[in-house]
C-alpha positions as CSV (number, residue, x, y, z in Angstrom):
1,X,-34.6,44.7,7.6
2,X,-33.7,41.7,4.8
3,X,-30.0,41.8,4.1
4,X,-29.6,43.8,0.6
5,X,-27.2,40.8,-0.5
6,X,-27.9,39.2,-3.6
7,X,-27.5,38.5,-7.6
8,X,-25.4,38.6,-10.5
9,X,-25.4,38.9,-13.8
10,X,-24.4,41.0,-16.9
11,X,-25.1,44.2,-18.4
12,X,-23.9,43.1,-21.6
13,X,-26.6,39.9,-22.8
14,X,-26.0,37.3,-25.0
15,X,-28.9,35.9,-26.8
16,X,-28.8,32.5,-27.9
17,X,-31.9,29.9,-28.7
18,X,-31.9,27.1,-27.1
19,X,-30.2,27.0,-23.0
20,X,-27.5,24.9,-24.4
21,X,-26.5,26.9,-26.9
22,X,-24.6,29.3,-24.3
23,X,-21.8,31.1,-25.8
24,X,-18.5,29.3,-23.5
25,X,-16.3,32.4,-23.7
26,X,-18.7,35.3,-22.8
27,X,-20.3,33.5,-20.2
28,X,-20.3,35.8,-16.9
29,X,-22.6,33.9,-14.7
30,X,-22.8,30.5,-13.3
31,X,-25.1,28.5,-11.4
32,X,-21.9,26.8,-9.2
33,X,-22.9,24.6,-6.5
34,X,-26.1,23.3,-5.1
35,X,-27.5,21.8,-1.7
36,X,-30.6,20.3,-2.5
37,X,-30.6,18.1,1.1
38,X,-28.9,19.2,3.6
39,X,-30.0,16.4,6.0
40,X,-26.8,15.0,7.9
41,X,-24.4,17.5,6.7
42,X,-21.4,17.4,8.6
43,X,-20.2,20.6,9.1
44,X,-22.1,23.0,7.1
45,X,-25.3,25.1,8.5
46,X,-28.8,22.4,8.2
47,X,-29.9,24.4,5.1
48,X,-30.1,24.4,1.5
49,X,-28.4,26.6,-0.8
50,X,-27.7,28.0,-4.4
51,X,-24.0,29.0,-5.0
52,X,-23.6,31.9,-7.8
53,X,-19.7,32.2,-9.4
54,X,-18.9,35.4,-11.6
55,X,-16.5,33.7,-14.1
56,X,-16.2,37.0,-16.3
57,X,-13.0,39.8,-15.9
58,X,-15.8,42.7,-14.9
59,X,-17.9,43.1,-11.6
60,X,-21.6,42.0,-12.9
61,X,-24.3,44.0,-11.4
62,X,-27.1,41.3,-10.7
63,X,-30.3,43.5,-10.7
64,X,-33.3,42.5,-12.9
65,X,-32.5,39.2,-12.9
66,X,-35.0,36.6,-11.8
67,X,-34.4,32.8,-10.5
68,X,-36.6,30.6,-11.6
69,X,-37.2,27.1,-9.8
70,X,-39.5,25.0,-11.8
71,X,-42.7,27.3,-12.2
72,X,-41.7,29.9,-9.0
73,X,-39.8,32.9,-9.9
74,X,-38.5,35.9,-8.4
75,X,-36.6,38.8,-8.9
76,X,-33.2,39.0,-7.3
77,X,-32.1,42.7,-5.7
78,X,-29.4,44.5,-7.3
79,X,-25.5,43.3,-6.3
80,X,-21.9,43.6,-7.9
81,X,-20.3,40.6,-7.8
82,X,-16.5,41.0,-8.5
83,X,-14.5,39.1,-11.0
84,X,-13.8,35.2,-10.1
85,X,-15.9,35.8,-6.8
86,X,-18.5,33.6,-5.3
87,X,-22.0,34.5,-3.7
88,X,-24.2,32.1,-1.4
89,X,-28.2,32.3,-2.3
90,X,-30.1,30.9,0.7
91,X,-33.5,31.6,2.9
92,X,-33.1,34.6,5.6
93,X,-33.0,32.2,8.6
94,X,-29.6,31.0,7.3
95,X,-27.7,34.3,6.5
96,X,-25.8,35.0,9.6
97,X,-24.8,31.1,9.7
98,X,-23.6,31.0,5.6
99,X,-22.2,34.8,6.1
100,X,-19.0,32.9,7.8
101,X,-18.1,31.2,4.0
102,X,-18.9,34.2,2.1
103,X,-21.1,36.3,0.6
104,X,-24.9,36.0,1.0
105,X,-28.2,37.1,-1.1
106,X,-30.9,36.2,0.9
107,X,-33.8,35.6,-0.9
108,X,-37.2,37.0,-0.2
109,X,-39.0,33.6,-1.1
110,X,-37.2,30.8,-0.3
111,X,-38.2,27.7,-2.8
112,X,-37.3,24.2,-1.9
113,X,-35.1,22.4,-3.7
114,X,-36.6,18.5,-4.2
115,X,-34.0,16.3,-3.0
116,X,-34.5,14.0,-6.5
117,X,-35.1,16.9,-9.5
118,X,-35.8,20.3,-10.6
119,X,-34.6,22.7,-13.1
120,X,-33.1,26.2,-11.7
121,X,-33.0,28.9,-13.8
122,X,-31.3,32.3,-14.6
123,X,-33.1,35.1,-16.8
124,X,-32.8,38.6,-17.6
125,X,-34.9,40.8,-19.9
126,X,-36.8,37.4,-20.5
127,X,-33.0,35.9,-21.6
128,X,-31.9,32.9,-20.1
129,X,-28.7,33.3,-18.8
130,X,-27.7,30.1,-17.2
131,X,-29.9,26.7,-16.6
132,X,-29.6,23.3,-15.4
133,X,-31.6,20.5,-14.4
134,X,-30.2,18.4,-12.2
135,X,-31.3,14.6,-11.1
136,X,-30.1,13.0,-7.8
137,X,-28.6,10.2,-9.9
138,X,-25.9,13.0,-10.4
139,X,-24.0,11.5,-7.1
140,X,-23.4,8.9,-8.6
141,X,-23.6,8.0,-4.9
142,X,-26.1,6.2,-2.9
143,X,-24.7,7.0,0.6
144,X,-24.2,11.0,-0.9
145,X,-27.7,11.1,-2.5
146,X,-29.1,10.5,0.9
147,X,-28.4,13.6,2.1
148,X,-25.8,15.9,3.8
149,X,-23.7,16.8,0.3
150,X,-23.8,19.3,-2.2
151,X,-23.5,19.3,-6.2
152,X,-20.8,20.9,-7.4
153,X,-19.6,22.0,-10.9
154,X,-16.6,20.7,-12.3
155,X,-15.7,23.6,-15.1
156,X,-16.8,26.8,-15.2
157,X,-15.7,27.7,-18.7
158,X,-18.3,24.8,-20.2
159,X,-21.7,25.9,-20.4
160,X,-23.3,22.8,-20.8
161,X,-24.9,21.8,-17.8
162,X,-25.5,18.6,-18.0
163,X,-24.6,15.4,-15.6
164,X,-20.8,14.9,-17.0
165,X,-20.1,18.4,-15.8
166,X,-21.1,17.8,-12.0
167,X,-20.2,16.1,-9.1
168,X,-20.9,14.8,-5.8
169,X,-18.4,17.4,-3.4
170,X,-15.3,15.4,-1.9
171,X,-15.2,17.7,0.9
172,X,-15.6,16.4,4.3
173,X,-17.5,19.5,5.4
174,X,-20.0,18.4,2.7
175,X,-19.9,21.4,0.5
176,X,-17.6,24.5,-0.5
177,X,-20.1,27.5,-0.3
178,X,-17.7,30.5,-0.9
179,X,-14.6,28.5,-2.4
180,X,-13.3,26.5,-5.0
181,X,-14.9,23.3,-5.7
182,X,-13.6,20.0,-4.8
183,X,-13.3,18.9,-8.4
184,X,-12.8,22.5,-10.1
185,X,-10.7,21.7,-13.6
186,X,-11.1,25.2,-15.8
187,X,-9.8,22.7,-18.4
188,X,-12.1,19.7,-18.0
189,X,-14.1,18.8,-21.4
190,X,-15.9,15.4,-21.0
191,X,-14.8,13.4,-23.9
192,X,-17.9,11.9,-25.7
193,X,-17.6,7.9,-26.0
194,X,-20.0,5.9,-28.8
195,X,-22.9,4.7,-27.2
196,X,-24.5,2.7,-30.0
197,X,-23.9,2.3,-33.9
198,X,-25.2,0.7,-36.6
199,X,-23.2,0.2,-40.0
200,X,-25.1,0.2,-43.3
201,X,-23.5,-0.3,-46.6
202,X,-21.8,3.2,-46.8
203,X,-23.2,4.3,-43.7
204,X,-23.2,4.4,-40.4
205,X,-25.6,5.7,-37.8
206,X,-24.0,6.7,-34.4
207,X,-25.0,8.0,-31.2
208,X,-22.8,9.5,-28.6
209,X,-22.9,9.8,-25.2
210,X,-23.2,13.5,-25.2
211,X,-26.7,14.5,-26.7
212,X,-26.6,15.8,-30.5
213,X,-28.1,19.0,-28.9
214,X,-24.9,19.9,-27.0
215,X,-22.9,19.7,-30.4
216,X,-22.9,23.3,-32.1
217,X,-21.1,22.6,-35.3
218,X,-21.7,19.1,-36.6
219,X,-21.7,19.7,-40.7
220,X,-18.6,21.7,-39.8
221,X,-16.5,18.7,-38.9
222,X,-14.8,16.1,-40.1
223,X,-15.6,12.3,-39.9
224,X,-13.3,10.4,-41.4
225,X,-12.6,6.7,-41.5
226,X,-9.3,4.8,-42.3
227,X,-7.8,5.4,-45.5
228,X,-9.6,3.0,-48.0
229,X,-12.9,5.0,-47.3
230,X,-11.8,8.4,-46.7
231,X,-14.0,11.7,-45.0
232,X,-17.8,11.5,-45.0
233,X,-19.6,13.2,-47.5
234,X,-23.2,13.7,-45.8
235,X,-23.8,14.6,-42.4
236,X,-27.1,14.4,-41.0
237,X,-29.0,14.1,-38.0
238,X,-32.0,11.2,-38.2
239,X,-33.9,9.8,-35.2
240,X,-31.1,11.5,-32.7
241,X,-28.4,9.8,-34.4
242,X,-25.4,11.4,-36.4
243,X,-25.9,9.4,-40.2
244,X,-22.3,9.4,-42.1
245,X,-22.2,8.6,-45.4
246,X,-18.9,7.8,-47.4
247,X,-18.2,7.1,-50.9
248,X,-17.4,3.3,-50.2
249,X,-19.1,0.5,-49.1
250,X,-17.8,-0.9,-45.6
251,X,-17.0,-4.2,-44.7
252,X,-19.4,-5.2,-41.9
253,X,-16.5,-7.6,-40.3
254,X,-13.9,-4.9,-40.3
255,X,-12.6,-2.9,-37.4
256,X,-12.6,0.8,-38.7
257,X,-11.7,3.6,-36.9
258,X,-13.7,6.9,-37.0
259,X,-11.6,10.1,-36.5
260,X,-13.7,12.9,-35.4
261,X,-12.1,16.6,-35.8
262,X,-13.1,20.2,-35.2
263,X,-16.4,19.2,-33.1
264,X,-17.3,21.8,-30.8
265,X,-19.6,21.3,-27.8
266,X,-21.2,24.7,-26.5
267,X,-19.2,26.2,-28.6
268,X,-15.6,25.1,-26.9
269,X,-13.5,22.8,-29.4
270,X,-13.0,19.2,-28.6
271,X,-9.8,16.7,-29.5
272,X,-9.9,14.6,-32.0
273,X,-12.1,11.7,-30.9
274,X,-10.9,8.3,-32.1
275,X,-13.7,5.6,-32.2
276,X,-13.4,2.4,-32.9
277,X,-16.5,0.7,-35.1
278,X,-16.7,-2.7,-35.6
279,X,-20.0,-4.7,-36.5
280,X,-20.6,-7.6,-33.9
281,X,-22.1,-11.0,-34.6
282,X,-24.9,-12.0,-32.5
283,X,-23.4,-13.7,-29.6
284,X,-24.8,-16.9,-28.1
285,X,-23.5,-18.7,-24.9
286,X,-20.4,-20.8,-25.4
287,X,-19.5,-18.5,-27.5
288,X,-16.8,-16.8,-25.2
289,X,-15.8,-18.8,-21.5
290,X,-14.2,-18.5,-18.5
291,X,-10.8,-20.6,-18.8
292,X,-8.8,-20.0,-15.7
293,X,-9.3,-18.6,-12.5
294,X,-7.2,-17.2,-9.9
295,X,-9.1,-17.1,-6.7
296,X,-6.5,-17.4,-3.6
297,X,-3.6,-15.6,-4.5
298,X,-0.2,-15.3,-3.5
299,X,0.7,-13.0,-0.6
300,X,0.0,-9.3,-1.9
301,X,-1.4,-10.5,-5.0
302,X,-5.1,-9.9,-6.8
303,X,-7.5,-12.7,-8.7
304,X,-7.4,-12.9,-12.3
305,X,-10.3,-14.3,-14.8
306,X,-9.3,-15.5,-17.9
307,X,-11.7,-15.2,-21.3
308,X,-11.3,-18.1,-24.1
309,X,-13.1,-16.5,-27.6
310,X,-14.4,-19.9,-28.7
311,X,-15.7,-18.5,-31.5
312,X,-15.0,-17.5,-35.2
313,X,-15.1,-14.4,-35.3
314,X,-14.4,-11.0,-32.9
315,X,-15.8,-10.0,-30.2
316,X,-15.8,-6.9,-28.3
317,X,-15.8,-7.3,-24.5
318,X,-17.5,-3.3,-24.0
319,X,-19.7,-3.2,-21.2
320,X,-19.7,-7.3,-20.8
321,X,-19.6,-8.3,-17.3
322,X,-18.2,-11.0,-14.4
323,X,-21.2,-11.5,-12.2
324,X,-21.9,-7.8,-11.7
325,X,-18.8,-5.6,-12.4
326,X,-18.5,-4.5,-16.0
327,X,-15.0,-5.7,-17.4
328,X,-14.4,-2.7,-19.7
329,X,-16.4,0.4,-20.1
330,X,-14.5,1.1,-23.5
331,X,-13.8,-1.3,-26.6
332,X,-11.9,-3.9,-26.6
333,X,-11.8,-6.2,-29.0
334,X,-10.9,-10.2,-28.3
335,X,-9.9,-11.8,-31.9
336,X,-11.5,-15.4,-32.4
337,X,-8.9,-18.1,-30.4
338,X,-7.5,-15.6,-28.5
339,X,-7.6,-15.3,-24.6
340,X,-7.5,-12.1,-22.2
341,X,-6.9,-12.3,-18.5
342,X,-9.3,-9.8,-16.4
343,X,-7.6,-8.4,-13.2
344,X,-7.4,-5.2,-10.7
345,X,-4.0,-5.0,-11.1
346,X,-1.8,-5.6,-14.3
347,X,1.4,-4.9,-12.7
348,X,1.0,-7.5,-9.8
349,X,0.1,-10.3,-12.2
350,X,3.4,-9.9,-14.5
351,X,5.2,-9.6,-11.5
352,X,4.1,-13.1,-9.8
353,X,3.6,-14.5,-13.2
354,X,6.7,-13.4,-15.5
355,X,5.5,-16.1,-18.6
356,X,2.3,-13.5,-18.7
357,X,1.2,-12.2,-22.1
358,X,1.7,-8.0,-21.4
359,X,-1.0,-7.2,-24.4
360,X,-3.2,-10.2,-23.2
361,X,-4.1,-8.6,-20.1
362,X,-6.9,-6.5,-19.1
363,X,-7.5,-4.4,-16.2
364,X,-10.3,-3.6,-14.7
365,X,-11.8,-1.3,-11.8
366,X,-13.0,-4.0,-9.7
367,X,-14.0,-8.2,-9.6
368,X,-16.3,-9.9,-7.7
369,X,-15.1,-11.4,-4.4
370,X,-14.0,-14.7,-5.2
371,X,-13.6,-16.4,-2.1
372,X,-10.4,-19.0,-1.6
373,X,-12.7,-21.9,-0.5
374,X,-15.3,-22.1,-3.4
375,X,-17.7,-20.1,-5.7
376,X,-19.1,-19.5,-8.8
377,X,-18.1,-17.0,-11.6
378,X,-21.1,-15.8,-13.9
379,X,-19.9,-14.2,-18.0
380,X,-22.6,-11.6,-19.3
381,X,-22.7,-10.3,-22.5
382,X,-23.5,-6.2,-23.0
383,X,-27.1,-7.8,-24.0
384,X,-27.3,-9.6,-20.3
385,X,-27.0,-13.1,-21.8
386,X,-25.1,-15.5,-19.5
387,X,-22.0,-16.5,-21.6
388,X,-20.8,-18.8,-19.2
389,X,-21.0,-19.8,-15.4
390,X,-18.5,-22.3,-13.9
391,X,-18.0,-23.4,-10.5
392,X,-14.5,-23.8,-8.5
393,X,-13.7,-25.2,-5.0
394,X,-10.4,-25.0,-3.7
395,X,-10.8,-28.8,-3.7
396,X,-10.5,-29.0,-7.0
397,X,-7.1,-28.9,-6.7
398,X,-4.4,-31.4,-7.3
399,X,-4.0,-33.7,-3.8
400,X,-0.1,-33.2,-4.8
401,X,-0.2,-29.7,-4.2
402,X,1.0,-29.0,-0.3
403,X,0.1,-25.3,-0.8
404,X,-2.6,-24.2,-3.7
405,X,-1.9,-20.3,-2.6
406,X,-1.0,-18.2,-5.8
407,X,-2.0,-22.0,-8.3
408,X,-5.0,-21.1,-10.7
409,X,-7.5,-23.2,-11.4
410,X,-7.5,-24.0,-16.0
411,X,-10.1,-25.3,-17.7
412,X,-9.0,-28.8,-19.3
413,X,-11.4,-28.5,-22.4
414,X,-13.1,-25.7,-23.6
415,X,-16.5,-27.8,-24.7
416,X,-16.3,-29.5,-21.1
417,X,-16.6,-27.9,-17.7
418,X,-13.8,-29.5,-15.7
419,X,-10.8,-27.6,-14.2
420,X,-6.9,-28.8,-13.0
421,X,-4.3,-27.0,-11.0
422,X,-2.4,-25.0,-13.6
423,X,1.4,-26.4,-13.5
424,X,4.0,-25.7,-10.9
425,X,6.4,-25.8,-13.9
426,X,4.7,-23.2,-15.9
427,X,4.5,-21.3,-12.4
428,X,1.2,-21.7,-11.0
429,X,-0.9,-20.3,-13.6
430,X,-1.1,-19.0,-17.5
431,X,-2.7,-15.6,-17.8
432,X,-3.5,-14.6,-21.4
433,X,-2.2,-18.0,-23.3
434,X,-2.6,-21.1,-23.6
435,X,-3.4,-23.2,-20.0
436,X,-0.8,-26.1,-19.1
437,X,-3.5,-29.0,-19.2
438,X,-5.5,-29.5,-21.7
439,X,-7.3,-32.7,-22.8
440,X,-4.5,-33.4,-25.6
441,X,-5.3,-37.2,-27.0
442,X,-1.5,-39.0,-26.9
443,X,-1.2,-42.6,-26.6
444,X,1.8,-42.6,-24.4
445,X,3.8,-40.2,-21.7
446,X,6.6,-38.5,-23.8
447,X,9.6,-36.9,-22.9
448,X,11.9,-35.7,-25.8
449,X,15.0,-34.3,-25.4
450,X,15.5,-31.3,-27.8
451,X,19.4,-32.2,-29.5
452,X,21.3,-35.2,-28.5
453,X,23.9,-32.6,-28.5
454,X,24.3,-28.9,-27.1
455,X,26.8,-25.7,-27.0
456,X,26.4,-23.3,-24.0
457,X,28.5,-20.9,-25.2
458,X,26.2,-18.3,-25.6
459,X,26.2,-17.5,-29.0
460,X,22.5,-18.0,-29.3
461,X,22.7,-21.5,-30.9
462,X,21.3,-24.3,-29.0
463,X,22.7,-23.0,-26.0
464,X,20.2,-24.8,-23.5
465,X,19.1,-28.3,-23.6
466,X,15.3,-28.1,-24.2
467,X,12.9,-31.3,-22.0
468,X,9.6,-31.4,-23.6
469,X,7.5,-33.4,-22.7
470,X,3.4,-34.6,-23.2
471,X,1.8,-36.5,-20.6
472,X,-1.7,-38.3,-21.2
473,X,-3.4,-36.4,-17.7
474,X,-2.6,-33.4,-15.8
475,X,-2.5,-35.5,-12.5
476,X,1.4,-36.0,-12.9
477,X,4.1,-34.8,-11.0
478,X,7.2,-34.5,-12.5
479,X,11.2,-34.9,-11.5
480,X,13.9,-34.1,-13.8
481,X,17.8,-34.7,-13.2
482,X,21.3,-34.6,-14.5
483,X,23.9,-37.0,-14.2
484,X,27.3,-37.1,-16.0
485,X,28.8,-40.3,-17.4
486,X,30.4,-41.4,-13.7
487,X,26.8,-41.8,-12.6
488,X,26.9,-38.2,-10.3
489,X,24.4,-35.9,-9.8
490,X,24.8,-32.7,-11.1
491,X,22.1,-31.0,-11.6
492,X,18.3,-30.9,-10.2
493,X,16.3,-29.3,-13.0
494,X,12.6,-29.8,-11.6
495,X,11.8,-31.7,-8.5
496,X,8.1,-33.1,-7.7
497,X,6.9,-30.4,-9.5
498,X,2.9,-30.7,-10.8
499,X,3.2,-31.0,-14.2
500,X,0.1,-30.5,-16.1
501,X,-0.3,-32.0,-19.8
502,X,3.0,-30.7,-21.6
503,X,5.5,-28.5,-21.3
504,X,9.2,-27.7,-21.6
505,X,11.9,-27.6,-18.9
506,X,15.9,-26.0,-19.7
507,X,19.5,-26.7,-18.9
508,X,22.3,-24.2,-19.1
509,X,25.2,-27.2,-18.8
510,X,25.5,-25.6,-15.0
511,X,25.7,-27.9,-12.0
512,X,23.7,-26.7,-8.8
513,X,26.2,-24.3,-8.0
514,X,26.1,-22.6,-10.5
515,X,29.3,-23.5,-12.0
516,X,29.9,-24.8,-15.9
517,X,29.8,-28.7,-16.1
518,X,33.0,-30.0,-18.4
519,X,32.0,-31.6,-21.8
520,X,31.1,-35.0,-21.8
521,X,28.8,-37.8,-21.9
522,X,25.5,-37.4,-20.1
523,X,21.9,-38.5,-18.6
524,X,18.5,-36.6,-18.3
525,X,16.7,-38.3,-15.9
526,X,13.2,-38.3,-15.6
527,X,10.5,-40.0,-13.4
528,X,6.7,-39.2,-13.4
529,X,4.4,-40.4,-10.9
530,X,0.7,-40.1,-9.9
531,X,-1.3,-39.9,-7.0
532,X,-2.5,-43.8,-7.9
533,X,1.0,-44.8,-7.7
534,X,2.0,-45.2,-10.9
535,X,5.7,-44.3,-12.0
536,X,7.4,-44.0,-14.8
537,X,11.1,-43.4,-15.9
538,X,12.8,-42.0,-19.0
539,X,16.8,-42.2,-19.2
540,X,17.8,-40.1,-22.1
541,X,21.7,-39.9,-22.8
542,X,23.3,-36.6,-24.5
543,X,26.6,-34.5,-25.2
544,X,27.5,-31.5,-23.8
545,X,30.4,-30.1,-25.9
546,X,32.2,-26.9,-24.7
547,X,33.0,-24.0,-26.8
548,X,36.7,-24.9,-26.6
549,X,35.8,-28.3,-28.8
550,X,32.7,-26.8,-31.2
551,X,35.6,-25.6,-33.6
């Protein structure tokens, strides 16, 4: 005799139109989990399965209704499924083996689930009750889509079944036929991003990631833009976009940003979305490039990229991409002149690299492996045009370097494809301003001093003695000394440091240990040398007067 396990559903039916249109708070029954391949599970019985969830506060008596799968259909027997309780749907040779995770409706007619698509289907009285079509691209997996793990729904409480709302299971078992799901968050409302947009004179055409279909209330809310331009005044749908119109023209060249309020997705309410909407230029190569690299860090430290906008004008980095990893899934806008350092790991690159530019940094899930002998980093566009492509080799390097580990490679001019060691004296690399060689056009090594006099008492007034200097190459290495008016060393402020093009190197008025220096007369001395031999030497006298004689 067939087990008389099975079904679940209301008495009480709600009627809507469309399957999306499910009202959230009344729903009672849920299409839960799925095993559509069952090949290589790990723990669970070889079979497929349906998993049923009763998400209402009332046992639901589950006769009359029929489970559609594609075109087959049958009608499930009658069976009272308790509040917040699970039942297990499978073929009759798998009962006694999915009876040990729960309860089990065997069904008369097992129908295969395809391992790539299908829509499944709850009805009663000719009522859909619950629907979804799933698509194996829903792993977001391709070792999980192969087989041996289930499909699991992420929040019972949103009726739209759609792909943001399920899940590969995390279990190691496979599946969670019977019990929570891996992922279950009652709370969890996908948060629609923009997809595309077009801006028109006072409008703008948008289309979200979530379909217009799954929004039940869109004249009800409000779209409003920054202040100057105020709410929307028309809302329409045209060619499955949402068409704003607003009183004022827009500015094309502007970054606006659209507030979305009250928008309601199967009927459940979401935040306030805030988009940003900015018109891009047509991008060309050239017009954005790879200007440093980081590709052998130092120990327990992560590669870098850093973009150069060459161009006039903004551009957002959304969905552009080094070699095959997408920088940023969400806006971000790069103003003309401006640079932005990609990494895995913000936090690690301020920490080895304290000069770093917070704001100017950009993290990202994941960089190609860029290997610590040589390589070549690829720039796409969102479009798939190839920005920029450079190649590095760890012998690109300075021949003055003894040890290149945690010493980015910076592009010396941004029309030319020619890289330096960044400078020991900057500390091994710039992320997210400007690089310490560039191809500056000087007729002469400089070193300036910046006072011929100075007061370290620490009241904020020319407290340290500023060396600047501007050397014709980056090839340089620099040392930089100080010696009071007997001739005696004092003070070592850099020593055989690589250089780059210019820079700027302090003194407190501290010997080397650490203790104040007396006023008096004294020498910065500095010598530069190359790796053709070439030296050069600057003596540079100066006053150091203590805060005992500045009165």
């Amino acid at each position: 005799m067939r087990p008389s396990v099975k079904l679940y559903l209301f008495s009480l039916i709600l009627v809507f139109t469309l399957p999306y249109q499910v009202l959230a708070q009344n729903t009672t029954s849920l299409i839960n989990e799925l095993m559509i391949n069952p090949n290589n599970a790990a723990a669970l019985p070889p079979f497929e399965y349906i998993e049923l969830y009763n998400n209402a506060s009332f046992v639901i008596d589950l006769k009359d209704v029929e489970i559609h799968i594609n075109n087959n259909q049958q009608t499930l027997p009658s069976y009272k499924l308790a509040p917040k309780q699970y039942v297990i749907l499978c073929q009759e040779a798998a009962a006694s083996q999915f009876s040990r995770y729960g309860n089990v409706v065997v069904l008369s007619r097992w129908f295969a689930l395809s391992n790539t698509s299908a829509t499944i289907k709850l009805t009663q009285n000719g009522v859909t009750i619950d629907e979804i079509s799933y698509r194996d691209s829903w792993y977001n997996s391709s070792s999980k889509r192969n087989g041996g793990w289930s499909l699991e729904r992420i929040n019972p409480n949103w009726s739209c079944n759609i792909n943001l709302n399920w899940s590969a299971t995390n279990s190691l078992s496979g599946g969670t036929p019977g019990k929570n799901n891996t992922f279950l968050d009652n709370q969890y409302i996908p948060q629609p991003q923009m997809d595309t947009y077009k801006i028109f004179q006072n409008r703008v055409e948008l289309k979200l990631t979530l379909a217009n279909t799954y929004f039940s209330n869109l004249e009800e809310a409000t779209f409003s833009l920054d202040e100057e331009i105020g709410e929307a005044n028309k809302v329409e749908i045209v060619n499955e976009h949402i068409a704003l119109s607003f009183a004022k023209n827009l500015d094309p060249q502007k970054l606006y940003t659209l507030k979305i309020t009250g928008l309601k997705t199967c009927n459940l309410e979401l935040p306030t979305l805030e988009i940003k909407l900015f018109q891009q230029e047509d991008i060309k190569a050239g017009d954005l490039i790879i200007n440093e690299i980081l590709f052998n860090p130092k120990e327990g430290g992560v590669d870098f990229v850093e973009l150069y906008n060459i161009s006039l004008f903004p551009i957002n980095l959304q969905n552009f991409r080094l070699g095959n990893r997408t920088i940023s899934n969400a806006f971000h806008l790069l103003e003309a002149n401006d640079y932005i350092a990609i990494t895995t790991n913000k936090k690690i690159i301020q920490q080895h690299y304290p000069r770093a530019v917070a704001e100017k940094i950009l993290e990202t899930g994941s960089l190609p492996p860029y290997t610590n002998q040589q390589g070549i980093v690829t720039l796409y566009s969102d479009q798939n045009i190839l920005l920029d492509s450079i190649y590095y080799a760890a012998t690109m390097h300075s021949d003055h370097l003894i040890d290149a580990k945690g010493i980015s490679l910076e592009r010396i001019r941004a029309d030319k494809n020619t890289f330096h060691s960044a400078s020991t004296i900057h500390g091994g690399a710039t992320p997210g301003y400007q690089n310490s060689v560039d191809d500056i056009v000087i007729p002469q090594n400089k070193i300036t001093l910046s006072s011929k006099t100075f007061f370290p008492n620490g009241d904020g007034i020319e407290d340290e003695l500023e060396i600047n200097y501007e050397l014709i190459n980056p090839n340089y290495i620099i040392a930089v000394e100080i010696y009071n008016e007997k001739g005696q060393l004092v003070r070592k402020i850099a020593h055989q440091n690589l250089a780059g093009t210019h820079g700027k190197l302090t003194w407190d008025g501290k010997n080397n240990s650490g203790n104040p220096c007396p006023k008096g007369h004294y020498i910065c001395f500095t010598q530069i040398f190359n790796h053709e031999g070439k030296t050069q030497n600057f003596k540079q006298p100066f006053v150091l007067i203590n805060s005992l004689t500045r009165h």
